[in-house]
C-alpha positions in Angstrom: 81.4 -84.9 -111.5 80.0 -81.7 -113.1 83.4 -81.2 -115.3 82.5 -84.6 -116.5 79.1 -84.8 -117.1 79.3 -83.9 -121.2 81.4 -86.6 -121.2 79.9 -88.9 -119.0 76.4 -88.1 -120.9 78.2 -89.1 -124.0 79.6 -92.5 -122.7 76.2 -93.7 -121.6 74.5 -92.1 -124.9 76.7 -93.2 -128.0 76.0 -97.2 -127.4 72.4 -96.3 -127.0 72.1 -94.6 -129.9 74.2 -97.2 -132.0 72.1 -99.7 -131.3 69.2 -97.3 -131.8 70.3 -96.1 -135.0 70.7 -99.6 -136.5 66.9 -100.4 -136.2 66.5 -96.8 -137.8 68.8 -97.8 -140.9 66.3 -100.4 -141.6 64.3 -98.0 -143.0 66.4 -96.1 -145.1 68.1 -99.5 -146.7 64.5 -100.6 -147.2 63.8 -97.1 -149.0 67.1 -96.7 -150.6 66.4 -100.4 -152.4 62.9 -99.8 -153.2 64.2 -96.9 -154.8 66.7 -98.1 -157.0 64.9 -101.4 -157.6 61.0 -101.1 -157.5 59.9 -97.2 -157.0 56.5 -98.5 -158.1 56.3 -100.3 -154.4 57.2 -97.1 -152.3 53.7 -96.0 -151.8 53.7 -99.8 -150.4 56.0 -98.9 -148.0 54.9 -95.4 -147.3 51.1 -96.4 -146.4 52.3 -99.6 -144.5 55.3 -98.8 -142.7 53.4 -96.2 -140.5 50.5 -99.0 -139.3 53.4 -101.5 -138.2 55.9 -99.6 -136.6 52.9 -98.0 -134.6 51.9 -101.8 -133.9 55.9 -102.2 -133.4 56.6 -99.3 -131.2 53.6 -100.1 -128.8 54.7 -103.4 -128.1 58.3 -102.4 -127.9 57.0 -99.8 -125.3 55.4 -102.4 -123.3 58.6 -104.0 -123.5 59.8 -101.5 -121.4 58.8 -102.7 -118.1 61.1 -105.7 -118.1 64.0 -103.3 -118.3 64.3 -102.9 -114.4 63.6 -107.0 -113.9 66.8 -107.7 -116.1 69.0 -105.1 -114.2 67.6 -106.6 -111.1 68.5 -110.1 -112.2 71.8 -109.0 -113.7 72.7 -107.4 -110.0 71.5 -110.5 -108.3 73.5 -113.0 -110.6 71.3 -115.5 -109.7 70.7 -118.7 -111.7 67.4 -119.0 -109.9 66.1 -115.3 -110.6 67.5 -115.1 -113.7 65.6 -118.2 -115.1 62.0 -116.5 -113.5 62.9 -113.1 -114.5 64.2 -114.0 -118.2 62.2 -117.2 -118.9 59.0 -115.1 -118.1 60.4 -111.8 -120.5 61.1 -114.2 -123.3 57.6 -115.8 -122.6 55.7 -112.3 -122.8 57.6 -110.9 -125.6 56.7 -114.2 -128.0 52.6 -113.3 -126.8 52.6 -110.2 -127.7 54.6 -110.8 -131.1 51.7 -113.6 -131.8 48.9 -111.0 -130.9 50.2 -108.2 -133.6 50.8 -111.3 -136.0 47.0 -111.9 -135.0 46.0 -108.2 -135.5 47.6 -108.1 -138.7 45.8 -111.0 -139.9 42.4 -109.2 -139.5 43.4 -106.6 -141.0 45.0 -108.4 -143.9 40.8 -110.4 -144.1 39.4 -106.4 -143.7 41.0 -104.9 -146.6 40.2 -106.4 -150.2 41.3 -105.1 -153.5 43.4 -102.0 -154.8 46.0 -100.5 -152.7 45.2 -101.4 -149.4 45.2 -105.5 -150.2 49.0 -104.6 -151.3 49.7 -102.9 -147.5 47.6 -105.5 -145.7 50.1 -108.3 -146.9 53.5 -106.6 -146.5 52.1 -105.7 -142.9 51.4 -109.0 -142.3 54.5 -110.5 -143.6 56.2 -107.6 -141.3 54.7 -108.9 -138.2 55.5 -112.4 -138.9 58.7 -110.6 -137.7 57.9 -109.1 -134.6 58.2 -112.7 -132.6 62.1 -112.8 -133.0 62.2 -109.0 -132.7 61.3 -108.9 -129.1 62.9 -112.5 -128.4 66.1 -110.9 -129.2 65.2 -107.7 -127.1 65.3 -109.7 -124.7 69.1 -110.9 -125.0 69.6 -107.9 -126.4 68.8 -105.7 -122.8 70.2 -108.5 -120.8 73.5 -107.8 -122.3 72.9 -104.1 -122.5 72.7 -104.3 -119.1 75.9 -106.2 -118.2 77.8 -103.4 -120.1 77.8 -104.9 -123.6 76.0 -101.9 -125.7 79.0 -102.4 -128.5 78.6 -106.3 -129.5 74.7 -105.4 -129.3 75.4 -102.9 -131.8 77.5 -105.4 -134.0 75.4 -108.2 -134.2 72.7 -105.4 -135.1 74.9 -104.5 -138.2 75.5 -108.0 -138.6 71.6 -108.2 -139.0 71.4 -105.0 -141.1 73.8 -106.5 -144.1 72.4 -109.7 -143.5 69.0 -107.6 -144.6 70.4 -105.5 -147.1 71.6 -109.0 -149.4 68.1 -110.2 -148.5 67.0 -106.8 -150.3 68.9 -107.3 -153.3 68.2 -110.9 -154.0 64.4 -110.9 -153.0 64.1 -107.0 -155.0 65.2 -109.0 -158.3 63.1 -112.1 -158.4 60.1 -110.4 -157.6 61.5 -106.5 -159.7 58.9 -106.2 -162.1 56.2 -106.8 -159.8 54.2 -104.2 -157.7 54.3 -106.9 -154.4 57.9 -105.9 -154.6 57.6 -104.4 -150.9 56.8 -108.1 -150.4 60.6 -108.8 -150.3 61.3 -105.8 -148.3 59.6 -107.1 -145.5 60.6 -111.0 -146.3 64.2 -109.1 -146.1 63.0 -108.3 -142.5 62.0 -111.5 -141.6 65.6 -112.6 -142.4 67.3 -109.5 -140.7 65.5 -110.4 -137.4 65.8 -114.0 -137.5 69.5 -113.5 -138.1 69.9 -111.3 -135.3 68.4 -113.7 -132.9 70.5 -116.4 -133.9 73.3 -114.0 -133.7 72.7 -112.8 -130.3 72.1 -116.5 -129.2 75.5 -117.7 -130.4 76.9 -114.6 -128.3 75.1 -115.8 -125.5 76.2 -119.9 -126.1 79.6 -118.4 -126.1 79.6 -116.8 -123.7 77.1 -118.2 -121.2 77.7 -121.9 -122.0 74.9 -124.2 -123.4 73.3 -125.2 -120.1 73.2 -121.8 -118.6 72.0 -120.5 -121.7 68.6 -122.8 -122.5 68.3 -123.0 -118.4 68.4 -119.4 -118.1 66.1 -118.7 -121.2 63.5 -121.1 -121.4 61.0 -119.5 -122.0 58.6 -120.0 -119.2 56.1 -118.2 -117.3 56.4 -117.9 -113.9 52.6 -116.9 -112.5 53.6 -114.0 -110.1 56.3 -112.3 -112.5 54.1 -112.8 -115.4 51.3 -110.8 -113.2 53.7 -107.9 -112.2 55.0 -108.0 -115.9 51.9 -107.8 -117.5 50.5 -105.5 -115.4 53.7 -102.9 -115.6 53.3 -103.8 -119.9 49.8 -103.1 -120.0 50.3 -99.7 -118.8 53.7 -98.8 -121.0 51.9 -100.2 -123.9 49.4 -97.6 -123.0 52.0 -94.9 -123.2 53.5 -96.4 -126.3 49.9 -96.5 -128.1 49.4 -92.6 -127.1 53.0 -92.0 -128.5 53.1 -93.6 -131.6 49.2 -93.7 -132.7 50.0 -90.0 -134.3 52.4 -92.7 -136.8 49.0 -94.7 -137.8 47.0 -91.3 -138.3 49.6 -90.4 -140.7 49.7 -93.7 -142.5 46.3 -93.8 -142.6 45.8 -90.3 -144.0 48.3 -90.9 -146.8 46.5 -93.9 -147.8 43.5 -92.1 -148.1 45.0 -89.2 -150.2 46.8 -91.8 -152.6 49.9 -92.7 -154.2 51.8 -89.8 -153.8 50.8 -89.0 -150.3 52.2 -92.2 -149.2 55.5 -92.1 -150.8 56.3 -89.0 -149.4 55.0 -90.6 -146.0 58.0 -93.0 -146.6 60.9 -90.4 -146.9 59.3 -88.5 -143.8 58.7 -91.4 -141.4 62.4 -92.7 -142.4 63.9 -89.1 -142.2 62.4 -88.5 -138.2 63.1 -92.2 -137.2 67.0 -91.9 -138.5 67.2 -88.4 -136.0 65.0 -89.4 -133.1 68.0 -92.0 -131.8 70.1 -88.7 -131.2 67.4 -87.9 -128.9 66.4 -90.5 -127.3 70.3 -91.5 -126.2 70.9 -88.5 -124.6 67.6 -89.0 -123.1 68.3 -92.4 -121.5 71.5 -90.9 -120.5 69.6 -88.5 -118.4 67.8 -90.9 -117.0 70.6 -92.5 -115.8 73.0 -89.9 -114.9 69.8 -87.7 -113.2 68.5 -90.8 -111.0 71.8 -91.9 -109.9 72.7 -88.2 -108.8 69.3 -87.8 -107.1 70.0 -91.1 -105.3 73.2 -89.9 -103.6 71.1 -86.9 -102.2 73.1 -84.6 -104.4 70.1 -82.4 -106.4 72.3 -79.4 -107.2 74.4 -81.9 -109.2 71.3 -83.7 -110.6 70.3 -80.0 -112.2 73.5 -79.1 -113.7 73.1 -83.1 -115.6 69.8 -82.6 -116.3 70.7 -78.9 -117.9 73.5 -80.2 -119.8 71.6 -82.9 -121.2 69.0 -80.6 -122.9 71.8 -78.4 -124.2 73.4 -81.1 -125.7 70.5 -82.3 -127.1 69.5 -79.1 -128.4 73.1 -78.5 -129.9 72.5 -82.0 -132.0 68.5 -80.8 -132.7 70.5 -77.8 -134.1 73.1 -79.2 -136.7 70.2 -81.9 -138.1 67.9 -79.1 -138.5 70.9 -77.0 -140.5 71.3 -80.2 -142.8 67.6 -81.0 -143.7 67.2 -77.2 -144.2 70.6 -77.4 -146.3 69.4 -80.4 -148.0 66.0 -78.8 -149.1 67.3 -75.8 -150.5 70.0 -77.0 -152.5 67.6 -79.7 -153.8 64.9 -77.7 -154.8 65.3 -73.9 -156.0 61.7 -73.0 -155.2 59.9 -74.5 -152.5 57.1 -75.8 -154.6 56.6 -79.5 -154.0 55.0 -81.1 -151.5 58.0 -83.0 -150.5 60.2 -80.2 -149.7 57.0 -78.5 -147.7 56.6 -82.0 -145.5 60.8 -82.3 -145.2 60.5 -78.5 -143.8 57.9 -79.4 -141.2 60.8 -82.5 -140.2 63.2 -79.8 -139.9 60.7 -77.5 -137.8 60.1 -80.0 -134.9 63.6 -80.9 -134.4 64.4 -79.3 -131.4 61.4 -79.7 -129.8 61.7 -83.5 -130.5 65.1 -83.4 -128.8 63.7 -81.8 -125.5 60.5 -83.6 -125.2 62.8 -87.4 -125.5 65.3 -85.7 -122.9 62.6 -84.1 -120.9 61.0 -87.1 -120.3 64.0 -89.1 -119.6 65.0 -86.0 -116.7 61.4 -86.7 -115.5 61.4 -90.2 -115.3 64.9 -90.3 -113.3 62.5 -88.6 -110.8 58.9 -90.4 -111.0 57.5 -87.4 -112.7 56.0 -90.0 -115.3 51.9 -89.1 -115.3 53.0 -85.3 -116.2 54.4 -86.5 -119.2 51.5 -88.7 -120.4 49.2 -85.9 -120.1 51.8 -83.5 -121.9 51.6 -85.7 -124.8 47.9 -86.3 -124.9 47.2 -82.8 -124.5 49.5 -81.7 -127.6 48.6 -84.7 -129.9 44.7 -84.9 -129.2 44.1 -81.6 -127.5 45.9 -78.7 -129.3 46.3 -81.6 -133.1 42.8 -82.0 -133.8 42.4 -78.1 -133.6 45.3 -77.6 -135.8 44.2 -80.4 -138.0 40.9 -78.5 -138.0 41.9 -75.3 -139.2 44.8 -77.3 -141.7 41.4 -78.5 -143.3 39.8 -75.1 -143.5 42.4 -73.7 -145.2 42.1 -76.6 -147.9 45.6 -77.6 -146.7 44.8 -81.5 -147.3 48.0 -84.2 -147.2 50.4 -81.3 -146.1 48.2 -80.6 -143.1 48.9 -83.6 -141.5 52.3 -83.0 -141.5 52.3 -79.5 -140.7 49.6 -80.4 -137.5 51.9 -83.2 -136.5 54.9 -80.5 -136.8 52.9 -78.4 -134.3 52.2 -81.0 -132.1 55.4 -82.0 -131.6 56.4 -78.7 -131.0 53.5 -78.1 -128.6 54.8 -81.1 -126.6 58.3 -79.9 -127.0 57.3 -76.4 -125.0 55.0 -78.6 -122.3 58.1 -80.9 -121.2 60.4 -77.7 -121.3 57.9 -76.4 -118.8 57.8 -79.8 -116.6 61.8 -79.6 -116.6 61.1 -75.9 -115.1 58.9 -77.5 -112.8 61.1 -80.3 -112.2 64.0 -77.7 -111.6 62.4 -75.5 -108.9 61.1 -78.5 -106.9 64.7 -80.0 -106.0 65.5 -76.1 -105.7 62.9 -75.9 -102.9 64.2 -79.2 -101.4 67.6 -78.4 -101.3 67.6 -75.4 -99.9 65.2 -76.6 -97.3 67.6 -79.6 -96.8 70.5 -76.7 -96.3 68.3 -74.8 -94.1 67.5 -77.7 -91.8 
């Protein structure tokens, strides 16, 4: 098994991070149109994008807990589990789509006039998609997890072209406006209501219409719902710790203006386009690491769980070369704000990598809690001293990107220490195991 891990890491990561990687090129289509269309409506994007995909992410994250239902429900290929387990997913994931809707909607009565009445309506037009977003998660991990990663990724580009003539069309009726992120995000309304219908013709196909609106009613069943909600409540947790660094960001660039927020834009899309990389690998780990440690073999599960980080950390490596790359050839003197905030992207790279495979090595092992208080230790322990001293030093926009570099990088060096942790524990319990 250890000759093959690289490529067994590989197998399990690539359809991962396809179908990763196509929610990421949302952003840069989006971008790349407003662009070439409507550069007045990037600050739009820039001081809105960062409040919904935190508001995205968290619910995506409580999404997380339903992962090990559908594998269940997929191994027990039963009609009757599979209409609790999946009826009961599809019925939590349109709740919590309604409640950001719902969110969004106060936000959209809070903020009145100027710039922020502009990012208040494309946010809420944004969550308008979340509802078929996390409907078609949940086809989207029940096939995932009957070994279908590649038609996921298909009907996901499917969806992204779909999005992309939505841009084009939509950008030029509304091209002279400033609401013009208005079509971006009615563009994502049609992406993710495409992709749903996509996925559900996939599943008529191949499922049969019976099967398919038996199996994915969706309707509550009291106990799952219970043990689902309770499992979402605390991975939403997670997720809000996570991704609430996003929202500070938004937030500050909305407060420092125009400019602020369009570089905002180009960052957020820039880190979201690299973190799939990462977070394949990661799930790979996960997967590779748990299934080793289940067969008892730990010395095995180390040399996975090594070789994932290198890997990772060989990737990290190459997209930090071309951001670097891409700076200085771009700009002769590193002058601009832009360049400064792309070479705090570049800084955190490998420390992004290892803190997404970290915590994919730890949770193969139920080391989970370790890595919650890793991340709220770097982001709101060691950030709002970094942000203190960014202010000091009169740093203002840049310092939030040069505190959330740090951060990162902070919680980059804590996970490299759990790993070591990690490590020397199954060290002491195998040899123990030998010695016995």
């Amino acid at each position: 098994m250890t000759k093959t891990t690289y490529a067994d890491l590989l197998q399990i990561s690539v359809p991962v991070t396809l179908v990763q990687f196509t929610a990421s090129l949302l952003l840069v289509t989006d971008t790349f149109m407003i662009k070439t269309f409507a550069p007045e409506a990037l600050a739009t994007l820039g001081g809105g994008n960062g409040i919904f995909l935190f508001a995205q992410f968290s619910v995506v994250a409580a999404m997380f807990s339903i992962d090990g239902y559908i594998a269940f429900a997929v191994v027990r290929d039963d009609p009757e589990t599979h209409r609790e387990i999946l009826g009961t997913s599809m019925f939590l994931a349109i709740i919590l789509g309604l409640l950001c809707v719902f969110a969004a909607a106060i936000l959209f009565l809070g903020w009145q006039g100027g710039d922020k009445r502009q990012i208040a309506i494309y946010i809420l037009m944004m969550s308008l998609s979340l509802p078929f977003f996390l409907v078609f998660l949940v086809f989207q991990k029940f096939w995932i997890s009957r070994g279908e990663s590649i038609q996921m990724f298909q009907i996901n580009l499917f969806g992204l072209a779909l999005n992309a003539l939505a841009d084009v069309v939509l950008l030029h009726l509304l091209l002279t406006e400033p609401d013009s992120a208005l079509s971006i995000a009615l563009a994502t309304v049609v992406l993710r209501m495409s992709a749903l219908t996509a996925v559900l013709w996939y599943t008529l196909a191949r499922l049969g219409k019976a099967d398919t609106f038996r199996i994915f009613l969706p309707t509550p069943h009291g106990r799952t719902l219970r043990k689902l909600s309770s499992l979402s409540l605390s991975t939403g947790l997670n997720g809000v710790l996570d991704s609430a660094t996003m929202l500070l960001l938004s937030l500050g660039a909305i407060h420092y203006g125009t400019y602020a927020m369009e570089i905002s834009q180009y960052a957020i899309t820039l880190s979201l386009v690299l973190f799939p990389l990462y977070i394949g690998i990661g799930n790979a780990a996960t997967i590779l690491v748990g299934g080793a440690l289940g067969q008892g073999q730990l010395s095995v599960a180390r040399i996975i769980a090594w070789r994932a980080l290198k890997l990772a950390s060989l990737f990290a490596a190459v997209a930090t070369a071309l951001i670097l790359g891409t700076v200085l050839t771009r700009y002769a003197r590193i002058e601009t704000e832009l360049a400064l905030v792309l070479l705090c992207v570049a800084a955190y790279q490998w420390a992004d990598a290892i803190q997404a495979v970290g915590a994919g090595i730890l949770r193969a092992s139920n080391f989970g809690t370790p890595q919650v208080l890793a991340n709220a230790l770097a982001f709101y322990g060691v950030g709002p001293l970094i942000l203190v001293i960014c202010l000091l030093l009169n740093f203002e926009f840049l310092g939030l990107w040069v505190t959330f570099s740090l951060a990162i990088i902070t919680t980059g060096f804590f996970h490299y220490l759990l790993y070591l942790k990690w490590s020397w524990h199954w060290i002491e319990s195998d040899a123990g195991s030998q010695h016995s």
